[in-house]
Short mmCIF file of the C-alpha atoms (twelve columns), coordinates in Angstrom:
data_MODEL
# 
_entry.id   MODEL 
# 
loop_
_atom_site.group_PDB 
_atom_site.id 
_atom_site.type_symbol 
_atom_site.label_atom_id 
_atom_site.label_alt_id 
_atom_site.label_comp_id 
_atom_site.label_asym_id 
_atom_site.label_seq_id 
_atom_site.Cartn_x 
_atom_site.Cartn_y 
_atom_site.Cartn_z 
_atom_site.pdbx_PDB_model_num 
ATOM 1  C CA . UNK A 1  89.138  79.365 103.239 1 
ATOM 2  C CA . UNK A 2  90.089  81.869 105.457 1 
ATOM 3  C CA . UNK A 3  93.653  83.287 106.477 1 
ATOM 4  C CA . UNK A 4  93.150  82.460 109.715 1 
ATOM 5  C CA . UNK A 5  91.040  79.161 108.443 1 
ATOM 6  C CA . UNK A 6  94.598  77.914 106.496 1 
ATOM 7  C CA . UNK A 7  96.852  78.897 109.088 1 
ATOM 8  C CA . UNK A 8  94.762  76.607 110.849 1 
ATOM 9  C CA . UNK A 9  95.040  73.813 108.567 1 
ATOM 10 C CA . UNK A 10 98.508  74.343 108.068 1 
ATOM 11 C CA . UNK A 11 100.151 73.702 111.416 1 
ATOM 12 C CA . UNK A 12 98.055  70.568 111.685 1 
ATOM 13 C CA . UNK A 13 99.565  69.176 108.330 1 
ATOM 14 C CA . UNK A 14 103.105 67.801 108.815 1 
ATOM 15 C CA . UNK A 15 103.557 67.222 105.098 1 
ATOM 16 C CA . UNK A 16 102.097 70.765 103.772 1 
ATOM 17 C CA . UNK A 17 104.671 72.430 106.840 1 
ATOM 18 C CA . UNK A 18 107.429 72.010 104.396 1 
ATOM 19 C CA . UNK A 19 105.718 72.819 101.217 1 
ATOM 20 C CA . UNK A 20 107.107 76.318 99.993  1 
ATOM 21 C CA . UNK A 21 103.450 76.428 97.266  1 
ATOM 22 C CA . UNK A 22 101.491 76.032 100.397 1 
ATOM 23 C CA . UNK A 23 103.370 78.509 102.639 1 
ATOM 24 C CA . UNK A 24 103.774 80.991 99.056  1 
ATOM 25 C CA . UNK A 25 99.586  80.656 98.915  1 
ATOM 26 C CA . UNK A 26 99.376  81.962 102.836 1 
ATOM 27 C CA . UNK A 27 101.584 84.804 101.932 1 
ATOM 28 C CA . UNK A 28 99.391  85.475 98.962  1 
ATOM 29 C CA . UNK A 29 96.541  84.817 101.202 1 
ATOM 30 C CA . UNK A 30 97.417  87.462 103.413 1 
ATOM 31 C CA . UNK A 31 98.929  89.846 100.902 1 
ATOM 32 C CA . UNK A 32 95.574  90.431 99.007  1 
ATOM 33 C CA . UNK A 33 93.065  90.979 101.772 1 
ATOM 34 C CA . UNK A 34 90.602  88.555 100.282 1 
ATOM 35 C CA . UNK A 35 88.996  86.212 102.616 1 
ATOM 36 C CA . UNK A 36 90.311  88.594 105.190 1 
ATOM 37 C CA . UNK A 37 91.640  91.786 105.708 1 
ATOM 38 C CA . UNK A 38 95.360  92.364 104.244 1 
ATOM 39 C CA . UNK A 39 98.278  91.828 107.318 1 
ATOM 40 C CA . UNK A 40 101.443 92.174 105.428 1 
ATOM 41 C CA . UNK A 41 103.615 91.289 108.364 1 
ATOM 42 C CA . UNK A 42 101.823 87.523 107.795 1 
ATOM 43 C CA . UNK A 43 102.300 87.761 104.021 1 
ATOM 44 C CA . UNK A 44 105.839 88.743 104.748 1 
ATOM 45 C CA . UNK A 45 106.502 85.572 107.173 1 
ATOM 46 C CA . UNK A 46 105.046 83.605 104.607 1 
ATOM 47 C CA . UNK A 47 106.933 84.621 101.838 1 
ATOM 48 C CA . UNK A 48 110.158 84.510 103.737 1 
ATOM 49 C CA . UNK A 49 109.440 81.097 104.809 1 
ATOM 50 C CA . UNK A 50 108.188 80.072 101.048 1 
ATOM 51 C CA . UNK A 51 111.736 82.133 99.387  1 
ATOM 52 C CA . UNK A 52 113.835 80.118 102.262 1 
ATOM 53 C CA . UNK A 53 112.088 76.861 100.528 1 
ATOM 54 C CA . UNK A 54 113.416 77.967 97.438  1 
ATOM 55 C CA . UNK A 55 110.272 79.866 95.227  1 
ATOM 56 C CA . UNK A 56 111.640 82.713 93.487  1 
ATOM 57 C CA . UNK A 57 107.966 84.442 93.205  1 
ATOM 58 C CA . UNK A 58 107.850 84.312 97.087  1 
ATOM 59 C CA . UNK A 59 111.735 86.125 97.701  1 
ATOM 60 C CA . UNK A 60 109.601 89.117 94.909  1 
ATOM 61 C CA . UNK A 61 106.529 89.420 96.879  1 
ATOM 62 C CA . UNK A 62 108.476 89.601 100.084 1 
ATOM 63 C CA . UNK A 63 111.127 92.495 98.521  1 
ATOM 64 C CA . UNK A 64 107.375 93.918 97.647  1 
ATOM 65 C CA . UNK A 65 105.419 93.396 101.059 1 
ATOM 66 C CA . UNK A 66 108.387 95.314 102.785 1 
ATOM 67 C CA . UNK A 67 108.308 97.858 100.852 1 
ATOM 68 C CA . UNK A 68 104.898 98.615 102.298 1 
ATOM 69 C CA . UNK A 69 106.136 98.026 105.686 1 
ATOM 70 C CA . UNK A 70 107.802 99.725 108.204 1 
ATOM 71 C CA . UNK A 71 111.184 98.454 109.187 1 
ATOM 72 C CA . UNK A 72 110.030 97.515 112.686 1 
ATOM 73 C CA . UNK A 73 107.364 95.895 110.992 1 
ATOM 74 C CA . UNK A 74 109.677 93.781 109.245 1 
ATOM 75 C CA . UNK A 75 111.874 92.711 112.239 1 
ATOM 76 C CA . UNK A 76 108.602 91.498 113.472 1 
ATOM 77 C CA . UNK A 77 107.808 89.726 110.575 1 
ATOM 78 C CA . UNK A 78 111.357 87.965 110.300 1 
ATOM 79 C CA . UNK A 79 111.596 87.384 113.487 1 
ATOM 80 C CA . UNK A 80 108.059 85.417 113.452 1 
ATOM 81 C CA . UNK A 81 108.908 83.407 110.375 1 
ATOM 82 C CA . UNK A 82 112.493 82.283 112.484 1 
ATOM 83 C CA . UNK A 83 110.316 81.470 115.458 1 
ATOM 84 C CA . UNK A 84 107.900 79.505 112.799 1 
ATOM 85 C CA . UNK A 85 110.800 77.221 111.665 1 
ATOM 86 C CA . UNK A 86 111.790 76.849 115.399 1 
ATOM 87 C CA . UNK A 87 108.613 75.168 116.180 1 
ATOM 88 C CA . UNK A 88 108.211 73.401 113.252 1 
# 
């Protein structure tokens, strides 16, 4: 599956919305570049919203994803995981 393929999937799936493995899988999904190129302000919402759920793993990857980022960059990417959890 795609990133763009699970994001997909994802907002049509009340019950997997809340899920911190499913939104910790999109970061990873996003992190690695492997069904589509790495976009590590993605892999940083998705963390953030996955460490916010609780998964421990998700708040390290994040801390690691930002460290790769520039801090704009990572305004952006909190400010679309806030936005995320205002829609949903």
């Amino acid at each position: 599956m795609s990133a763009r393929q699970a994001e997909r999937h994802e907002l049509c799936d009340a019950e997997l919305e809340s899920s911190h493995d499913y939104l910790f899988e999109l970061g990873l999904l996003h992190s690695t570049g492997r069904s589509a190129p790495a976009d590590f302000l993605a892999a940083h919402k998705w963390f953030n919203l996955s460490a916010q759920r609780g998964n421990k793993m998700a708040a390290r990857l994040r801390s690691e994803v930002a460290a790769e980022m520039s801090a704009c960059d990572v305004a952006s990417a909190q400010r679309a995981a806030r936005e995320w959890t205002m829609k949903h």
